[in-house]
N, C-alpha and C positions, 0 to 999 in steps of 0.2 A: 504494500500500500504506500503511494506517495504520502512525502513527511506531511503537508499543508491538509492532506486528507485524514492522516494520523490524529495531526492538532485539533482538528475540526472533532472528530468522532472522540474522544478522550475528554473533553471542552463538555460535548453535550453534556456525556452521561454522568461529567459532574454536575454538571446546572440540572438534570434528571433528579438528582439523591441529594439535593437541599432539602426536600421538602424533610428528608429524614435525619436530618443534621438542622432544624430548625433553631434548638433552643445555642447549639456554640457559634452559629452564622449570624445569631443576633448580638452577639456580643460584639463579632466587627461591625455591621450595623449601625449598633446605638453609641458605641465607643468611638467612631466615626461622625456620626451626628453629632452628638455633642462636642467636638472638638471644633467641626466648620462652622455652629451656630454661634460660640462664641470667638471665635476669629473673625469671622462675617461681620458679624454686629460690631467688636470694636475698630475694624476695618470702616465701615459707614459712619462710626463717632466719629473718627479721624477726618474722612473726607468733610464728614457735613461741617464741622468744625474749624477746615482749614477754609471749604468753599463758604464759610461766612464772614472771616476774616477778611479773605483774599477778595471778596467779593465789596467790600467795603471802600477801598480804594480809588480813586483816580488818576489818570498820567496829568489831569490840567491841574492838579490840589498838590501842595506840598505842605506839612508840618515843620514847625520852627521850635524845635525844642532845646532848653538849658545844656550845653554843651556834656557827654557824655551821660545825658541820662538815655535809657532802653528803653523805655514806654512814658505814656504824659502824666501817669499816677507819681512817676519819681523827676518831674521837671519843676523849676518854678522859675517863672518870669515876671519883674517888674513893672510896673507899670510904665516907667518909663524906658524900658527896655522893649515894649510892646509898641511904645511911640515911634519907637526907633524902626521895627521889622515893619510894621503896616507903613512906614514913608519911602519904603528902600524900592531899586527899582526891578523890571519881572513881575509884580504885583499889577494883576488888570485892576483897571477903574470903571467906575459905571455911569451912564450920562449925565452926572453931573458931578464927575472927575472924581467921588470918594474910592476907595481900595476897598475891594472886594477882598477882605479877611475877617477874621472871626477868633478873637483873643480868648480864649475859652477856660474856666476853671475849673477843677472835678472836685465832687463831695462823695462821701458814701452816707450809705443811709441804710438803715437795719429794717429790712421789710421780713413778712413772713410769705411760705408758700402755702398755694391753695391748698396743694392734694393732703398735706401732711401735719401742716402748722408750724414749720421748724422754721427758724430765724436763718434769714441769708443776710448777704451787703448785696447792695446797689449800688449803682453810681447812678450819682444827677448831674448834669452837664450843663454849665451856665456857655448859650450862644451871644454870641456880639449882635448887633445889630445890623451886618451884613449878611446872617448867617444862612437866612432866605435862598439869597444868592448865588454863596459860596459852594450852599446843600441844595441844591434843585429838586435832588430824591427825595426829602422829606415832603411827606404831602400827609396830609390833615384827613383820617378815615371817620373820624367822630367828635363832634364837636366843634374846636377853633383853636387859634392859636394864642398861647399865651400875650399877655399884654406888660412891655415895657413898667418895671418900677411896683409893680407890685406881683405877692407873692402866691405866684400862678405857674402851673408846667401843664405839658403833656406827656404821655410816657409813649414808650413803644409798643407795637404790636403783642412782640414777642413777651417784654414783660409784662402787661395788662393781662396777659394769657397764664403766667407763670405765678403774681404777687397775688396777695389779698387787697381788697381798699384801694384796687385803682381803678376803679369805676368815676365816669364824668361825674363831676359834684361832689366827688371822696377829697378828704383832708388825709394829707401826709404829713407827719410832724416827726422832725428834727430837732437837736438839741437846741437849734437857739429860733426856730420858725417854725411855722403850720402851714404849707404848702396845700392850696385848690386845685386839684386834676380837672383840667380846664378840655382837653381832649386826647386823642391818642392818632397814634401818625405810623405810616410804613415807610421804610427806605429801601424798597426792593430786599429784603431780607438781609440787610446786613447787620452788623456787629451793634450798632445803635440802634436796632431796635430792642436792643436789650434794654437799654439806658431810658431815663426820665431827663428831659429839655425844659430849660427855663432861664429866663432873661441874664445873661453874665453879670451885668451890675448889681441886680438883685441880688444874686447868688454870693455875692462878694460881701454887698451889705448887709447880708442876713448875719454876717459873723466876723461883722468886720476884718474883713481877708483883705491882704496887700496883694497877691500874686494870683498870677495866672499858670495853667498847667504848661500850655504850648498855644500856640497863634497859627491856625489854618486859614492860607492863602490861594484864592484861586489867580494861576499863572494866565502871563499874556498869552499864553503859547506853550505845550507842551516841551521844545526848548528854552524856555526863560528862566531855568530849575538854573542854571549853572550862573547865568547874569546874578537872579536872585541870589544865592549860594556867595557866590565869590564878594559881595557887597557887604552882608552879613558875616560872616566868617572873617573878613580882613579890618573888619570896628571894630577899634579895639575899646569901644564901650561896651560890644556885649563880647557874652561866650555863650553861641550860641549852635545848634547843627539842625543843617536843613535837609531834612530829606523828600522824595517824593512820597505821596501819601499811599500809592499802590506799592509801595518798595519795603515803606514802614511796617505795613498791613501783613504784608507775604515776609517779612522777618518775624514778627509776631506771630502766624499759624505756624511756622516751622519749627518754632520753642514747642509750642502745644505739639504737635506733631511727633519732637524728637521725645517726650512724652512718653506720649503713645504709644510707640513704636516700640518703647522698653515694656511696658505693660503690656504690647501684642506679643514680644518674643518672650519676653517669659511665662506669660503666662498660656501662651502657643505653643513652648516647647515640654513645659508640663505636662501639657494634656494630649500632645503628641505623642510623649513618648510613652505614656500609660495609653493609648489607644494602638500603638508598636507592639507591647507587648499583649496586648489581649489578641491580636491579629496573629503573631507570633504562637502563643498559646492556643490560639481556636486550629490554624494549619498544622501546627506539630500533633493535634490532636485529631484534626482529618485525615492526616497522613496513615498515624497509627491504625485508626480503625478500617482502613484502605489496604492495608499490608498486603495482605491475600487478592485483592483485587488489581493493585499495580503490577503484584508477580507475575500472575496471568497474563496481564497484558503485555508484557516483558517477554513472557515464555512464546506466546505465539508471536512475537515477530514485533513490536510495538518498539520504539527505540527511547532512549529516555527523555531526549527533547521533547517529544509533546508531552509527557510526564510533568516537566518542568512548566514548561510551557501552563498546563490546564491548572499547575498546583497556583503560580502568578496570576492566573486569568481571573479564577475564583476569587482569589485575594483583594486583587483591584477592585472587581464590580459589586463584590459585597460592599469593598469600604467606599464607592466608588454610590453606590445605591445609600449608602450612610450619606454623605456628602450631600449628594440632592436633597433629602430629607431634613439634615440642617439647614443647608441656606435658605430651604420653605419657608421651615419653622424661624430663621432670624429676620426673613421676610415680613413673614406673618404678625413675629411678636415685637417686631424692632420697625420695621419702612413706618416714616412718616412719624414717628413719634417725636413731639419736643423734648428735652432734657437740656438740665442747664449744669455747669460745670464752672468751678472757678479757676479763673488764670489770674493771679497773683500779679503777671510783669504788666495789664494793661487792664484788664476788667474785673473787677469784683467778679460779678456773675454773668456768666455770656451765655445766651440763649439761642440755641439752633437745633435744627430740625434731621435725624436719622433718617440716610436713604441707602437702603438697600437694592443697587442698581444689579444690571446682568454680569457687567465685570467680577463684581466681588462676588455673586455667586458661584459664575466660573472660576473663580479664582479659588474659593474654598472648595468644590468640588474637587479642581486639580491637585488639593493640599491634600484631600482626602486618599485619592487614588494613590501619591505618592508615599502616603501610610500604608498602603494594601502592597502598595511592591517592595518595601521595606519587610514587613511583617510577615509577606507572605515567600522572601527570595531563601530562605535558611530551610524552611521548611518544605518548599520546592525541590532546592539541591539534596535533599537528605531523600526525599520520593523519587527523584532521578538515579542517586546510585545506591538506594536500597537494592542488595542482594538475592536473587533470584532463587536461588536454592535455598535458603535461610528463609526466606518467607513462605514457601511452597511446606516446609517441613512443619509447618505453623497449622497446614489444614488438617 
């Protein structure tokens, strides 16, 4: 019999005798399953988490933050240091010559969550009054917009969804004010919709604050970054670093990111390799009860490659049929859901939305199989050159 005909026939009549190896073929399975449900799902935290950062960005917006600080939680700018970046040049003006920029200050604020009742921080973000302008995304889904000089916000989508008490006409109170939720706003899903907006001056005078976090400028021109930059940078009244705000944004998700990545490998190779050895376990044990049935097939003429061959095959599709069944199940119980998560270098609490796309499910499928040809290749080669006479002496 040609080998490819061997492989085929060998192949069946193992996928034939599952049905009778039911309770150890569930253990690659489910040992499979669980391994791509949670690598899937923290794979889509990852994603949704960097595509909300990264998504928040501009190439015409550049941030001006206090010289070596990493995010705007750890900058502070003077007020007249803010005099200084909003007259510098690269900064568009609007028809009647003011600079489109938006000196902006950050507070935190100790909100609770719906689902649970447990205290988080927030961030409130006091806008300039160009900041209309500056943020075009920002668009008003209920209510209005806050009003200049009195102690009025609106919050984000995201967190109106995620806090208690941010319902229009709800009081938020702070240590030194009582804040009106006047409406709530979307910015196409980015990072600020996490955040609550309200007037800078206010925000400043609510606590008698001297500083600003950082001063976001919309550019003449997506080249005006380096005019702007080099003007800045070379005063030597400020010390200050300009970056572009899509540049800023995509260093900030790849902090979360490098994260993540540690939580996905280790806690991936965990449960890899206890899913190795049950796969390991279930074949060394299919093997066994096969003894008498590979001999035979040995004896009459069968070579041991498709031996090997059928013992991989099995291995794969079981853990390979696990696979699909987790990334269902991280589908099922993870796509579309919000969670919010803190990052420390820029947000309090940053709110975004788990997608479980086709990539990541392929992608844990194929984690999966590579578990079934691991598990299943020791156990293979031991069915390959199991001994012919010694197993015959067995019936």
């Amino acid at each position: 019999m040609h080998l490819i005909a061997q492989i085929g026939a060998v192949i069946t009549m193992n996928l034939r005798s599952l049905a009778q190896r039911r309770g150890s073929s569930l253990v690659i399975i489910i040992g499979s399953a669980g391994v791509v449900a949670v690598l899937v799902a923290l794979l889509a935290m990852s994603v949704g988490m960097s595509k909300t950062l990264q998504g928040t960005g501009r190439d015409d917006r550049a941030i001006v933050l206090r010289k070596g600080s990493v995010s705007e939680s750890g900058s502070a700018l003077s007020r007249a240091a803010v005099q200084i970046i909003v007259d510098a040049p690269g900064i568009r003006h609007d028809a009647e010559g003011r600079p489109l920029a938006s000196a902006e200050p950050l507070r935190l604020l100790k909100l609770f969550k719906r689902d649970d009742g447990s205290e988080v921080t927030a961030v409130l973000r006091g806008l300039g009054g160009a900041a209309r302008a500056v943020r075009p995304e920002i668009k008003i889904i209920e209510g209005r917009w806050f009003r200049p000089a009195i102690n009025e916000l609106i919050v984000g989508k995201s967190a109106a969804a995620q806090y208690r008490g941010m319902e229009v006409g709800s009081r938020v109170a702070t240590r030194t004010a009582s804040w009106v939720v006047v409406g709530t706003f979307e910015s196409n899903g980015d990072a600020h919709e996490s955040e609550l907006l309200a007037d800078a001056d206010t925000v400043m005078s609510s606590d008698n604050a001297s500083t600003y976090a950082g001063v976001t400028v919309l550019l003449d021109q997506p080249g005006s970054l380096r005019n702007l930059a080099d003007s800045l940078t070379t005063n030597p009244a400020l010390r200050v670093d300009v970056t572009r705000e899509r540049e800023y944004f995509s260093r900030q998700s790849k902090t979360v990111s490098r994260l993540l990545s540690v939580l996905l490998y280790v806690v991936g190779s965990i449960m890899g390799v206890g899913a190795i050895f049950g796969a390991l376990n279930t074949m060394y044990s299919a093997v066994s009860t096969r003894t008498i049935e590979i001999a035979t097939l040995r004896a009459i003429g069968f070579g041991s490659t498709p031996i090997v061959v059928s013992v991989l095959t099995e291995a794969m599709l079981l853990a390979g049929a696990g696979g699909a069944i987790g990334a269902c199940a991280a589908w099922l119980f993870f796509n579309g859901r919000t969670v919010s998560t803190t990052q420390g270098t820029a947000y309090a609490q940053l709110i975004f939305e788990i997608a479980v796309n086709r990539n990541l499910a392929l992608a844990g499928i194929a984690a999966s199989i590579v578990i079934g040809l691991v598990g299943g290749l020791f156990p293979a080669i031991r069915a390959g050159r199991l001994p012919i006479a010694t197993a015959l002496r067995a019936v």
